[in-house]
C-alpha positions as CSV (number, residue, x, y, z in Angstrom):
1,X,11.1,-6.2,-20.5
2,X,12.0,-2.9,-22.4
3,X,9.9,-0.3,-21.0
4,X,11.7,3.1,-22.5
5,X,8.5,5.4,-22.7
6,X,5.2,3.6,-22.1
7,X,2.9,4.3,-19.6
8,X,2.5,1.0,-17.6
9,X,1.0,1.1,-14.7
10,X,0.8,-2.2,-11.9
11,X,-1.9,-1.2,-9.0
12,X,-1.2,-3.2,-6.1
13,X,-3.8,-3.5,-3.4
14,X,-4.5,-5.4,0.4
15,X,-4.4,-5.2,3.9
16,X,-1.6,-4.4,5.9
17,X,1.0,-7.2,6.0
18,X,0.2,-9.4,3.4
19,X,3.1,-8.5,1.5
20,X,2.2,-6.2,-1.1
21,X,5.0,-4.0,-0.3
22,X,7.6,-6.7,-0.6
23,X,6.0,-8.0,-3.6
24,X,6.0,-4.1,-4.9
25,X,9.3,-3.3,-4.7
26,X,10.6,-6.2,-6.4
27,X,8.5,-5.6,-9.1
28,X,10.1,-2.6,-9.4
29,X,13.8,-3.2,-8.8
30,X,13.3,-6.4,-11.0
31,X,11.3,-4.7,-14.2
32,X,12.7,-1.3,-13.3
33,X,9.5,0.7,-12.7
34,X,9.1,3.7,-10.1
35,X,7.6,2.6,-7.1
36,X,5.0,4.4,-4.7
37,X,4.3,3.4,-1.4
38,X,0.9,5.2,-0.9
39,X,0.5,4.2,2.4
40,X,4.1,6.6,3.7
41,X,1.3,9.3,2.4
42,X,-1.4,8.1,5.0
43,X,1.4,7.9,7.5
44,X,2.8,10.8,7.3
45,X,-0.5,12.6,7.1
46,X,-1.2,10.4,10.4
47,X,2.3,11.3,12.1
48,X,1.7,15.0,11.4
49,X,-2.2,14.6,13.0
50,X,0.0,13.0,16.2
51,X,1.8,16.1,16.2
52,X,-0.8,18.6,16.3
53,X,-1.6,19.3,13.0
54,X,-5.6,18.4,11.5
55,X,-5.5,15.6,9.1
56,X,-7.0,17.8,6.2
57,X,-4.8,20.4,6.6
58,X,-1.9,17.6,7.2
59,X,-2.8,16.0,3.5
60,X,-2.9,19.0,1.8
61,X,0.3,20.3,2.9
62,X,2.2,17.5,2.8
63,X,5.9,17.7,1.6
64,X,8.7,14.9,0.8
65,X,10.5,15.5,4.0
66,X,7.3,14.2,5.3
67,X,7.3,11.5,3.8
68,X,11.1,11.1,4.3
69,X,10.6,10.9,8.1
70,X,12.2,7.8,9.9
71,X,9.5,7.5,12.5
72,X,6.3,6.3,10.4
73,X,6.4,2.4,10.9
74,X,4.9,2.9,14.2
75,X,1.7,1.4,15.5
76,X,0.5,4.8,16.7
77,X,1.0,6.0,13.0
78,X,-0.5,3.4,11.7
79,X,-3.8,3.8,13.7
80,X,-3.5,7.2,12.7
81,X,-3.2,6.9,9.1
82,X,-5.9,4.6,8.8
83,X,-7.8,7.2,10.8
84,X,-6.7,9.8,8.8
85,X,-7.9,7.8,5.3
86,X,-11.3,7.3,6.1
87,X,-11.6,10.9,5.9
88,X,-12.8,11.7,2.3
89,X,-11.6,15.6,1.7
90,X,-7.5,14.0,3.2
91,X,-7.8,11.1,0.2
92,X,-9.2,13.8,-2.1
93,X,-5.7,15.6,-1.3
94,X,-3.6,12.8,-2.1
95,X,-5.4,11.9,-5.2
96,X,-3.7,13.9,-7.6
97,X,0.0,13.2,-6.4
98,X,-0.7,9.2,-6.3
99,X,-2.1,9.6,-10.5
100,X,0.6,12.0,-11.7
101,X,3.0,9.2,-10.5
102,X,0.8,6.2,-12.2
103,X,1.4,8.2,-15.3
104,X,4.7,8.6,-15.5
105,X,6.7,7.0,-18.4
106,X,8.6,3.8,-18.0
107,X,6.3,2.4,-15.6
108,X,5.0,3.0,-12.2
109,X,4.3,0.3,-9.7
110,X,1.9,1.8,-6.6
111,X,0.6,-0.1,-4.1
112,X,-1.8,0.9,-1.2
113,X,-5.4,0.1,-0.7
114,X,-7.3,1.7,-3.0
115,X,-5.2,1.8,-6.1
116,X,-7.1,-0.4,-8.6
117,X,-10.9,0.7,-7.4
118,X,-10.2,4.4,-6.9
119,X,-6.7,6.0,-8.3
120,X,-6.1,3.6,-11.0
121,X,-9.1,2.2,-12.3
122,X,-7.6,1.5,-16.0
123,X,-4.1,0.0,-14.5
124,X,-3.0,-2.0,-16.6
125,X,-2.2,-5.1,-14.4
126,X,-4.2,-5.0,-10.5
127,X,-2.7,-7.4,-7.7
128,X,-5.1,-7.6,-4.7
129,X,-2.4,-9.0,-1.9
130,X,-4.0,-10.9,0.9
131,X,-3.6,-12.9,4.0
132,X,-5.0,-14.4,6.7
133,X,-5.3,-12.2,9.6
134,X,-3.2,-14.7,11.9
135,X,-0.7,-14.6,9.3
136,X,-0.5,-11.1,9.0
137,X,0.3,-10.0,12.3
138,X,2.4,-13.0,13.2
139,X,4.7,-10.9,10.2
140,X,4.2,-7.8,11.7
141,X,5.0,-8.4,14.9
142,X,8.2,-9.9,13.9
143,X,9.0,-6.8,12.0
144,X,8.3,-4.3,15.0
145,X,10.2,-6.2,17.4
146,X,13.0,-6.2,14.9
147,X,12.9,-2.7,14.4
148,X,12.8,-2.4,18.2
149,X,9.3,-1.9,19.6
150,X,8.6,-4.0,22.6
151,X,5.0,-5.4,22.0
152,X,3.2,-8.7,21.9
153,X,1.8,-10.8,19.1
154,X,-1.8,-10.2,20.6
155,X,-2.1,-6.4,20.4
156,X,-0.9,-6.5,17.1
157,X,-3.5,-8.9,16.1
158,X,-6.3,-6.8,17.6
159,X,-4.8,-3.4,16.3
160,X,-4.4,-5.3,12.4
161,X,-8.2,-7.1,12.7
162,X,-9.0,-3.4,13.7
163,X,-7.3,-1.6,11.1
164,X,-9.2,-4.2,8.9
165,X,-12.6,-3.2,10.3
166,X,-12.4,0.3,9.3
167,X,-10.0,0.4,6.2
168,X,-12.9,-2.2,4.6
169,X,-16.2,-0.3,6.0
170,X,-15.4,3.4,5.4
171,X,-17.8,4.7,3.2
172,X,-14.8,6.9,0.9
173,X,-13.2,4.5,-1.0
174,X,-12.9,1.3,1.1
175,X,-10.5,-1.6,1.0
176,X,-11.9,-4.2,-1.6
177,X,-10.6,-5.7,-4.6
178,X,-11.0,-4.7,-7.9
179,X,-13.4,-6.5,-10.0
180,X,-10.3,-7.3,-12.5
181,X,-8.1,-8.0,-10.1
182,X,-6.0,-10.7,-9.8
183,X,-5.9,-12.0,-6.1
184,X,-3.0,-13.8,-4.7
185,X,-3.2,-15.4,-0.9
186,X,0.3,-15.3,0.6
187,X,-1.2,-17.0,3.7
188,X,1.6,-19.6,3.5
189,X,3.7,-19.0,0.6
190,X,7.3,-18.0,1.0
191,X,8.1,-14.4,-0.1
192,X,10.5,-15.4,-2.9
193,X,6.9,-17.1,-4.5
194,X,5.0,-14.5,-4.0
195,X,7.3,-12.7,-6.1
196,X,7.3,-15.3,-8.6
197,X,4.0,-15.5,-9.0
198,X,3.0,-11.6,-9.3
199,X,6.2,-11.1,-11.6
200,X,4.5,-14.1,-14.1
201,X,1.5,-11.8,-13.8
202,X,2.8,-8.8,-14.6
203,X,5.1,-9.7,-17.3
204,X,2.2,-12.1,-19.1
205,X,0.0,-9.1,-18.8
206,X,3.0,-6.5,-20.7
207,X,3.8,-10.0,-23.4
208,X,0.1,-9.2,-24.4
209,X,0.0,-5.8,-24.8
């Protein structure tokens, strides 16, 4: 694929842990796209709300050092941030940054959950990512005690079937899939196939344009 200066733009959508962020970035590296992880956004926004700082105030003066922070993959920041997101003047503050990037030329890949319903809506390919919930936090769990936080596979079920609850039943722009999206179930396929199978999607999607 020879992207030069079109505007292409993959909107990738799901709960936490399903493996849209994998999936994401190899889009990215693979068709060579920019890639947005609009959740660090939320999370920093929730790590600066940790620290003192209101959430809409946090959103609106949010910088790339932010962002940049090595502390975010937390599961206090990630309570936060989905705290912080179902307030509707903190998403209206992130709006603009998340579809200035979409637009760019030579494709953008952005993946969060609200990308193809509410910052995206004319994407040109939407990927909504799921997972069982099991599923889901047996991999997260894995990937916090890797990164060296002592915490059992049962809170991080209840903290992710939690997360769930309110990221899908806030009233500004909840967690669903587009109607036009393409869902994939990663429940028990191995990462290197989910890749596969978004990639085929993507690139028939840019063969038909």
């Amino acid at each position: 694929m020879s992207q030069g200066k079109v505007k292409f733009t993959v909107a990738i959508d799901g709960p936490a842990a399903a493996g849209k962020g994998t999936i994401s970035r190899a889009i990215s590296e693979t068709l060579g796209f920019a890639y947005l992880d609009t959740g660090l956004l939320y999370r920093a926004v929730g790590r600066r709300v940790l620290d003192g700082t209101p959430a809409v105030i946090a959103a609106s003066t949010l910088r790339h050092r932010d962002i940049a922070r090595n502390d975010l993959r937390t599961p206090e920041v990630a309570a936060a941030a989905s705290e912080a997101a179902a307030i509707p003047d903190v998403r209206a503050a992130l709006v603009n940054f998340q579809r200035e990037f979409a637009s760019r030329d030579g494709g953008a890949v952005l993946d969060g959950r609200d990308i193809g319903t509410v910052i995206c809506p004319e994407a040109d390919v939407k990927l909504f990512v799921t997972a069982g919930d099991v599923a889901r936090a047996h991999r997260r769990w894995l990937e916090l005690r890797a990164s060296g936080n002592d915490i059992d596979e049962a809170t991080v079920l209840s903290d992710i079937r939690a997360r769930d609850a309110r990221d899908a039943g806030r009233d500004a722009a909840p967690m669903i899939a587009a109607n036009d999206a393409v869902q994939l179930d990663t429940s028990d396929m191995p990462v290197d196939e989910a890749i596969a199978a978004a990639l085929l999607i993507v690139r028939k999607i840019w063969d038909a344009r």
